[in-house]
C-alpha positions in Angstrom: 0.0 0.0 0.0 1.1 3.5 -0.6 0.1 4.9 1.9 -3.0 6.9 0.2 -5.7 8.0 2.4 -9.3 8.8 0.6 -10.6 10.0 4.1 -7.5 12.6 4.8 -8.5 15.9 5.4 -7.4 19.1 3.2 -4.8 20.9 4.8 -5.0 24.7 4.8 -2.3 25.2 2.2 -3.8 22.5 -0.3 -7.0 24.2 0.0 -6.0 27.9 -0.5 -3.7 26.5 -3.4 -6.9 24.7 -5.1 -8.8 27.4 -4.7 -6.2 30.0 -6.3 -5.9 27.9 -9.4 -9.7 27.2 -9.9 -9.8 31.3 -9.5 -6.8 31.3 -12.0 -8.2 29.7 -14.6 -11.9 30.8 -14.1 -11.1 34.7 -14.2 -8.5 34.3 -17.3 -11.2 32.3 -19.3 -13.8 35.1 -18.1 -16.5 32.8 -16.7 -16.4 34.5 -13.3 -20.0 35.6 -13.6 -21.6 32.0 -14.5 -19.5 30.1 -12.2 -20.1 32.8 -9.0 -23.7 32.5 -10.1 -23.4 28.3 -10.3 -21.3 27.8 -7.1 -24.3 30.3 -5.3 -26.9 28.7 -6.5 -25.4 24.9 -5.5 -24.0 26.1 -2.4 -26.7 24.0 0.0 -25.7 21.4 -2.5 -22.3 21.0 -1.6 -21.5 18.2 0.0 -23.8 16.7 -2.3 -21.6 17.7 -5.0 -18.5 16.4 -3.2 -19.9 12.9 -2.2 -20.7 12.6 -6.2 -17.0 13.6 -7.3 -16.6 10.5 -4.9 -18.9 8.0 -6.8 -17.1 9.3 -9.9 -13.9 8.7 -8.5 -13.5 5.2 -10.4 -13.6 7.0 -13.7 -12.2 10.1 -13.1 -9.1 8.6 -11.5 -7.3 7.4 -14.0 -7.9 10.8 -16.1 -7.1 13.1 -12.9 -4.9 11.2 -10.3 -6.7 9.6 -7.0 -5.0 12.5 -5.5 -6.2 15.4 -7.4 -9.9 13.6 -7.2 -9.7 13.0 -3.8 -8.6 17.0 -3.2 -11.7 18.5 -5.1 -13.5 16.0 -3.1 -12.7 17.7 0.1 -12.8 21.0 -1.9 -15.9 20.8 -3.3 -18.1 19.1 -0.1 -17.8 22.0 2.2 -19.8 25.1 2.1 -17.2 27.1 3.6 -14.8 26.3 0.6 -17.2 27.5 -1.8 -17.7 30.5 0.0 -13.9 31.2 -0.1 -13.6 30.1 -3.8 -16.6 32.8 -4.9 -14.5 35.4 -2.7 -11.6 34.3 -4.8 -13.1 34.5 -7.9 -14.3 38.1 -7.4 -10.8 38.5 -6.3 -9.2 37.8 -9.0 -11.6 38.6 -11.3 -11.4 42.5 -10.3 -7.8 42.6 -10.2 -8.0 41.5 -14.2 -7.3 45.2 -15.7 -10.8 45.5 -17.6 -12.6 43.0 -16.2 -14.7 44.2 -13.5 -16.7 41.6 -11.5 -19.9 42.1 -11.9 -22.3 41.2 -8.6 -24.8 38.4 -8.4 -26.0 38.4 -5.2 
């Protein structure tokens, strides 16, 4: 065994570094709007959503990395998290020169 744990916790670090890079690449593609809009509206959904990525696992796996799976996993099944990715988001999004977020709430 390799010592990989499915039930492991995110660490603080791993989380804000997940979150950054889902920001990244959300505000440089310009989908901050929809996917602040999506993540709001599937907030009391989240640990839905996680447990699902979970159940998935045996085909996203090989694609992803059990690791990388297993990370969104944790990412993705708490609300807090979410809350801190759509503050992330608008972060980033408004630091984009031109780009200002626009709010959904």
């Amino acid at each position: 065994m390799n010592g990989f744990d499915w039930d492991a916790e995110l660490t603080d670090e791993e989380r804000d570094t997940l979150i950054a890079q889902l920001a990244e690449r959300v505000a440089r593609h310009g989908m901050a709007t929809p996917a602040i809009l999506m993540l709001e509206m599937h907030k009391p959904l989240a640990f839905l959503a996680g447990q699902s990525l979970l159940i998935g696992s045996g085909f996203l796996a090989p694609l992803f990395g059990p690791q990388n799976v297993r990370k969104y996993v944790r990412l993705l099944e708490s609300r807090e998290n979410i809350e801190l990715l759509i503050q992330r988001i608008e972060a980033t999004q408004s630091a984009i020169p031109g780009n200002p977020v626009e709010e959904v709430r």
